[in-house]
C-alpha positions in Angstrom: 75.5 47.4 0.9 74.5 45.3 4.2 72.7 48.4 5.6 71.1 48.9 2.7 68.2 47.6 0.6 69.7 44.6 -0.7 71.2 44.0 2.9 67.8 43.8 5.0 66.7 41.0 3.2 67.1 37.3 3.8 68.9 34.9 1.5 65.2 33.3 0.3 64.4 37.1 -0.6 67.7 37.7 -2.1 66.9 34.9 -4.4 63.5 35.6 -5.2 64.6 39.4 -5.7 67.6 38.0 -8.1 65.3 35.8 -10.3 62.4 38.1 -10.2 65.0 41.1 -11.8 66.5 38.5 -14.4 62.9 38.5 -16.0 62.7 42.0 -16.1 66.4 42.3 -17.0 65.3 39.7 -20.0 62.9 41.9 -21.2 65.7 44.4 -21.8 67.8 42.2 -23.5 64.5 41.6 -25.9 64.6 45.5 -27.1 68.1 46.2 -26.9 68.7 42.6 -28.8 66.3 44.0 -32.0 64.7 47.1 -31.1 67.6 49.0 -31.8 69.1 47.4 -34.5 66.0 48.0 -36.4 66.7 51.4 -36.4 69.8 51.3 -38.1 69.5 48.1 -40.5 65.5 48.5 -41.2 65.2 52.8 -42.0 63.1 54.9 -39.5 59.6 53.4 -40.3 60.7 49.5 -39.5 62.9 50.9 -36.7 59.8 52.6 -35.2 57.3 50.1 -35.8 59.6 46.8 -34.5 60.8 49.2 -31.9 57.1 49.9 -30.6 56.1 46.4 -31.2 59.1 44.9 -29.0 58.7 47.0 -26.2 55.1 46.0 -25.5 55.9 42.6 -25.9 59.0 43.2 -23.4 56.5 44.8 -21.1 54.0 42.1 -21.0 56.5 39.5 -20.5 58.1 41.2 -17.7 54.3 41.9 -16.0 53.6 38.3 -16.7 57.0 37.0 -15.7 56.4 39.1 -11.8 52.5 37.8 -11.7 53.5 34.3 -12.2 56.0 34.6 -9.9 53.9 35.7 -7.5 51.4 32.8 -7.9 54.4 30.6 -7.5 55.2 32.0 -3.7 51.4 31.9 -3.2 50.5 35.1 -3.0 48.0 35.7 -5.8 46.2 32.8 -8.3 47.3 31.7 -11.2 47.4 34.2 -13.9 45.7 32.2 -16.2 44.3 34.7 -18.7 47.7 37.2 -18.3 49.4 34.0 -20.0 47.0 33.1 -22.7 47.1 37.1 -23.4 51.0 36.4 -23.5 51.0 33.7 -26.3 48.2 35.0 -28.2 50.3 38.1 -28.4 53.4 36.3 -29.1 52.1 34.1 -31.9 50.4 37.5 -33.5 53.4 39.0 -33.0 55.4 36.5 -34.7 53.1 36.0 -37.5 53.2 39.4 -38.3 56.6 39.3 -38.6 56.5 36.4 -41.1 54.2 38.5 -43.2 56.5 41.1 -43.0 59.7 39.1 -44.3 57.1 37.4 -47.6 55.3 40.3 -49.1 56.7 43.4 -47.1 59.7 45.5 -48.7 62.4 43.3 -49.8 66.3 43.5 -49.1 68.7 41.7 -46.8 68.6 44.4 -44.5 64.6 44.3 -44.0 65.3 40.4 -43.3 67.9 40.8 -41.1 65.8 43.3 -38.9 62.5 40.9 -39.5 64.1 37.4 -38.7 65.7 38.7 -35.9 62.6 40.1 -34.2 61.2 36.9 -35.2 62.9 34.7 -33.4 63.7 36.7 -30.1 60.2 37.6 -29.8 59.5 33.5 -30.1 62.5 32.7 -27.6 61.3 35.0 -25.1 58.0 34.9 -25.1 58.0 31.1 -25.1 60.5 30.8 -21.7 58.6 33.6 -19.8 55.0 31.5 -20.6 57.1 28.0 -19.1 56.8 29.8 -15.6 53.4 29.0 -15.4 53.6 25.5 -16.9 54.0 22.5 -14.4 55.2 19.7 -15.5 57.8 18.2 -18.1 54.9 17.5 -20.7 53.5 20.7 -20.6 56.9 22.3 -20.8 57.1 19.9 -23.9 54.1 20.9 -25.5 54.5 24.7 -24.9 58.2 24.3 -26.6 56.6 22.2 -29.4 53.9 23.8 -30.2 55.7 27.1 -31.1 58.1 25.2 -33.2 55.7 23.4 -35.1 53.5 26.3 -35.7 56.6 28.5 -36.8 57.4 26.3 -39.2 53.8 25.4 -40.3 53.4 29.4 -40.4 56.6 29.7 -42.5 55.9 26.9 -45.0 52.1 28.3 -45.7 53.5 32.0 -46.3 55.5 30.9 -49.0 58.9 30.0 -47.6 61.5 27.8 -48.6 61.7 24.4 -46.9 65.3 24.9 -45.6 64.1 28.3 -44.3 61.5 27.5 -42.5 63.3 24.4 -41.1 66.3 26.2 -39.9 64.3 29.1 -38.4 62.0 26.7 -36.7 65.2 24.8 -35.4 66.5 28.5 -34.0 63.3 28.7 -32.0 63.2 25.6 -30.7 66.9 25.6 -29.1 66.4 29.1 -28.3 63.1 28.8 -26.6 63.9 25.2 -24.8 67.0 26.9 -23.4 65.2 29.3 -21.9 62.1 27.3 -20.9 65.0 25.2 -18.7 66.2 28.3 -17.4 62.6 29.2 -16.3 62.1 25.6 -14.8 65.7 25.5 -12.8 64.8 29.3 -11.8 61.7 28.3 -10.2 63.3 24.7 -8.6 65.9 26.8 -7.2 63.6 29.6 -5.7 61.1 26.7 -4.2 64.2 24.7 -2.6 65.8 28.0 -1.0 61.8 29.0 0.9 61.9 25.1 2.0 65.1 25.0 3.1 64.6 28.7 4.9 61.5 27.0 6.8 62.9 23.6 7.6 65.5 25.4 9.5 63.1 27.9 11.3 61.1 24.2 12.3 64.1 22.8 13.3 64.8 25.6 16.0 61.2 25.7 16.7 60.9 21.8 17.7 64.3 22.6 19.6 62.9 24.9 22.1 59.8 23.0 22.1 62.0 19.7 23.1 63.4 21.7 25.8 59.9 23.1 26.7 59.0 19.1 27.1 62.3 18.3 28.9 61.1 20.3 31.7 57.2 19.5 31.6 58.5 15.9 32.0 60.5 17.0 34.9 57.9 18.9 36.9 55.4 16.1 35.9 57.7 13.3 37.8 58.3 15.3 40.3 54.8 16.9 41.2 52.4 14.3 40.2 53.7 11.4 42.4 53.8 13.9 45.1 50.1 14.7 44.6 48.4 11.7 44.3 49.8 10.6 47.9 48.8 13.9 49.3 45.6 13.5 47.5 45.1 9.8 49.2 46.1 10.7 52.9 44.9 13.6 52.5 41.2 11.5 52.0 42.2 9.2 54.7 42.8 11.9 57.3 39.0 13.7 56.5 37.6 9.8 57.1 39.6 9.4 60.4 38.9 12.6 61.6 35.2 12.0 60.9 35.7 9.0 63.1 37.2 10.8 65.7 40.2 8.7 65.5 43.6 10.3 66.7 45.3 9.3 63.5 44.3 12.1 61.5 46.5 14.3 62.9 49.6 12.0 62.3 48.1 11.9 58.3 47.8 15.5 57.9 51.5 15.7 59.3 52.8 13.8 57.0 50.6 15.2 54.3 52.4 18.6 55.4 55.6 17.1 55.2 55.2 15.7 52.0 54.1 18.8 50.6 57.4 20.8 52.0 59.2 17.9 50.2 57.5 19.2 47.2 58.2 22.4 47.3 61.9 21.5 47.8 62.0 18.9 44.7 60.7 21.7 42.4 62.6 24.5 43.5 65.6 21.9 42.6 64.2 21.3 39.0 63.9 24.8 38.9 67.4 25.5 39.8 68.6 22.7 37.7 66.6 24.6 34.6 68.2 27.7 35.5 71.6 26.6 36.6 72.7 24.6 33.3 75.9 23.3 33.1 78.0 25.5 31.1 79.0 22.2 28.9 75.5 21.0 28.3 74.6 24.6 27.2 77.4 24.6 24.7 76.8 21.3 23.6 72.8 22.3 23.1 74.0 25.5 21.2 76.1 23.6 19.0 73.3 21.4 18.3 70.5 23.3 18.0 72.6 26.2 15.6 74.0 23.2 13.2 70.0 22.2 13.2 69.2 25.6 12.0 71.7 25.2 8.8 74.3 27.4 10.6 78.2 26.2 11.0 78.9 26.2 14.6 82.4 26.0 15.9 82.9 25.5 20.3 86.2 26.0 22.0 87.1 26.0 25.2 87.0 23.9 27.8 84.6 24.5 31.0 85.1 21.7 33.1 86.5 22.4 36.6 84.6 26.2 36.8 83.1 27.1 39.7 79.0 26.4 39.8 78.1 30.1 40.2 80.3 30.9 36.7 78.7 28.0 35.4 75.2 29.1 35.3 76.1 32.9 34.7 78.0 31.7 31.3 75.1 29.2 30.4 72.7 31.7 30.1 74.6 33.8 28.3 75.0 30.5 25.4 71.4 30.6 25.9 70.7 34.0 25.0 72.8 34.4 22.5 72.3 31.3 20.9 68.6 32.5 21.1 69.7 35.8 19.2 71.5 34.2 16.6 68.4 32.4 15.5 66.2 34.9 15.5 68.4 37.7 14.6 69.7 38.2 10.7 70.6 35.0 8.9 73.5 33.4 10.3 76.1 31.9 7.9 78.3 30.9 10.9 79.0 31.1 14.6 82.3 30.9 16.5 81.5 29.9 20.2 84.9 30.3 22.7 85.6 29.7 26.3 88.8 30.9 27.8 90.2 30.9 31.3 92.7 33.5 32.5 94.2 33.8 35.5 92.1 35.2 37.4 88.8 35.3 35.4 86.8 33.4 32.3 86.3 34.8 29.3 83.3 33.5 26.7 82.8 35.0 23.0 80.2 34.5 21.0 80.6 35.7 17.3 78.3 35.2 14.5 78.0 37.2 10.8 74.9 38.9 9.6 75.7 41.4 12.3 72.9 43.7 10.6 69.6 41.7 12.0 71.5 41.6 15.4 70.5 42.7 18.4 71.6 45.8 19.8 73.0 46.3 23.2 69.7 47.7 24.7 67.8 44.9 24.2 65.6 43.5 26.9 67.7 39.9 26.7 71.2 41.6 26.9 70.1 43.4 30.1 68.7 40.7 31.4 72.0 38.8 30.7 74.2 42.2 32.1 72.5 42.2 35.7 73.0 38.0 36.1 76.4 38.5 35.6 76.6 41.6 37.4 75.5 39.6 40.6 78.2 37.6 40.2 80.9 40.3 39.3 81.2 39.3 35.7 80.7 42.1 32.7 79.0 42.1 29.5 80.0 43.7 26.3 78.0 43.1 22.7 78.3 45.2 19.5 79.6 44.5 15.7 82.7 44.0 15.2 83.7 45.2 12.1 82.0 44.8 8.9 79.3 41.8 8.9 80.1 40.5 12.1 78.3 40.5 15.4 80.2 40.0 18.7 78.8 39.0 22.3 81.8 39.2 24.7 81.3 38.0 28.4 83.9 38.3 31.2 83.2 36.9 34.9 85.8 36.3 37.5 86.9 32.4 38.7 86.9 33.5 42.4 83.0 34.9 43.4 82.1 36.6 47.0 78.7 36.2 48.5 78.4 39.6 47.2 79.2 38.9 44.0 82.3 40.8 43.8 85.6 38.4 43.7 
């Protein structure tokens, strides 16, 4: 199933795919629940004529059901006229049937097969029309308004009182149970989308944090730097102008001052690139429970040497990376281990279907860094729904990068 279809998809799609098929699975329910039976309690001609009757009706509410749905994810306007179609038809529908029961052929069996169509044509009808209602007086109205009429409908046909009371009673449970339905279908589906996108911010602004983190950096660093190159730099043109000796001994210390420079920010740099392993892990932890996803670290790396450090940091980073933009992680394990003679790191999340595979640009990346320092790289599923990044680089590291 996860390599499927229904697998591909992400849990706000899941949802909307779920709620979207309940309409259509309700418009089933509507012919199976008195199509058929017509057939068997109503003689061939009712049979055929409620069966043909509920069908369309089915049908629209299913097409107005997936348009309104639509309209609710924003990705077509309001179909305005597809619902007044819908409870024009419904009312007609239900009217017809009221004439029907009063002056059509008698017999229980006829008003079994009539009353039922009645009031499932009503029920359904009136929750698939509540998708496109906003707000709780609307939703009252709608509900209301088919009750009232039923029974206004039933009383001027001819019906009894208690009749027409009890049948309008019958639609208006029926129909406000289903309206709710409709309203906590739609809440649901809206709150899923948010949530999807308030984590996908969430990692977003983390990255952009870190982006910032090192603009302030270079800014500190580089910026005070220029300005006083900038100023003797000024002064040395007016002394040389002058003729004065001095402007040597400012453009030396302008040059000096600009070596400094290049030394600061090569050490920003480094710092950038040569994380400590228990900030990254720290960050990952952060910036994954941020993102909606459980995160478990263990493992201690204090005491590792630098260069192990900074290889296993950038692989947190790069997988952490992954697991965000990868599939849509429930969870993540996160473990360091020291052996004897080497240090092992696992990374393993679910969702292992959106995963990178091992050929991708970031894993090869990661593959020659800790090749340089001896270290190997392994990353694949790991049985069924899970995804596992395994990284292995040894405590003691030659200048050749072979311990």
């Amino acid at each position: 199933m996860r390599d499927g279809w229904w697998g591909r998809k992400s849990t706000p799609a899941k949802v909307e795919t779920y709620t979207r098929w309940s309409y259509h699975f309700f418009a089933g329910m509507e012919v199976v629940s008195v199509g058929l039976p017509g057939f068997a309690d109503g003689g061939i001609g009712l049979g055929v004529l409620v069966m043909v009757t509920t069908c369309a009706h089915a049908a629209l509410c299913a097409v107005t059901a997936s348009r309104t749905l639509d309209w609710t994810r924003g990705r077509r306007a309001r179909p305005r006229r597809l619902l007044w179609v819908l409870g024009a038809v419904t009312a007609a529908v239900a009217l017809g049937a009221l004439a029907v029961a009063e002056y059509g052929p008698g017999g229980d069996a006829v008003d079994r097969v009539v009353g039922g169509f009645y009031g499932v044509v009503l029920i359904f009808g009136v929750g698939t029309l509540a998708l496109g209602v906003r707000g709780p007086r609307k939703l009252l109205t709608l509900v209301a308004s088919f009750t009232v009429g039923s029974v206004a409908v039933s009383l001027l046909l001819g019906s009894a009182a208690h009749v027409a009371l009890l049948a309008g009673m019958a639609v208006l449970l029926g129909s406000a149970l289903l309206a709710f339905t409709s309203v906590i279908s739609l809440w649901l589906l809206d709150t899923v989308y948010e949530l999807d996108a308030a984590r996908e911010t969430r990692a977003r602004l983390a990255v952009a944090e870190e982006r910032l983190r090192f603009g302030r950096d270079l800014h500190d660093v580089v910026g005070r730097n220029l300005a006083v190159i900038a100023l003797k730099s000024e002064l040395a043109v007016q002394l040389a102008r002058r003729g004065r000796p001095e402007a040597v001994a400012q453009m030396t210390e302008v040059q000096r001052i600009a070596h400094d420079t290049q030394r600061e920010v090569r050490e920003v740099v480094r710092g950038y690139r040569e994380a400590d392993l228990g900030a990254e892990l720290a960050g990952a932890r952060g910036v994954l429970t941020a993102a909606g996803i459980d995160c478990e670290v263990t493992g201690e790396p204090d005491g590792l040497p630098a260069e192990v450090q900074s290889a296993l940091g950038w692989v947190v980073r790069e997988a952490t990376t992954n697991v965000l933009r990868h599939g849509d992680a429930k969870r993540c394990t996160v473990a360091v281990l020291t052996e004897e003679e080497r240090v092992v790191l696992t990374v393993e999340n679910d969702e292992a279907l959106n995963s990178p595979g091992t050929g991708g640009s970031g894993l090869t990346g990661l593959r020659e860094r800790l090749a340089a320092v001896g270290g190997t790289l392994e990353a694949g599923p790991a049985g069924e729904g899970v995804f596992r990044l395994v990284a292995r680089v040894p405590l003691k590291v030659s200048e050749s990068g072979v311990s």
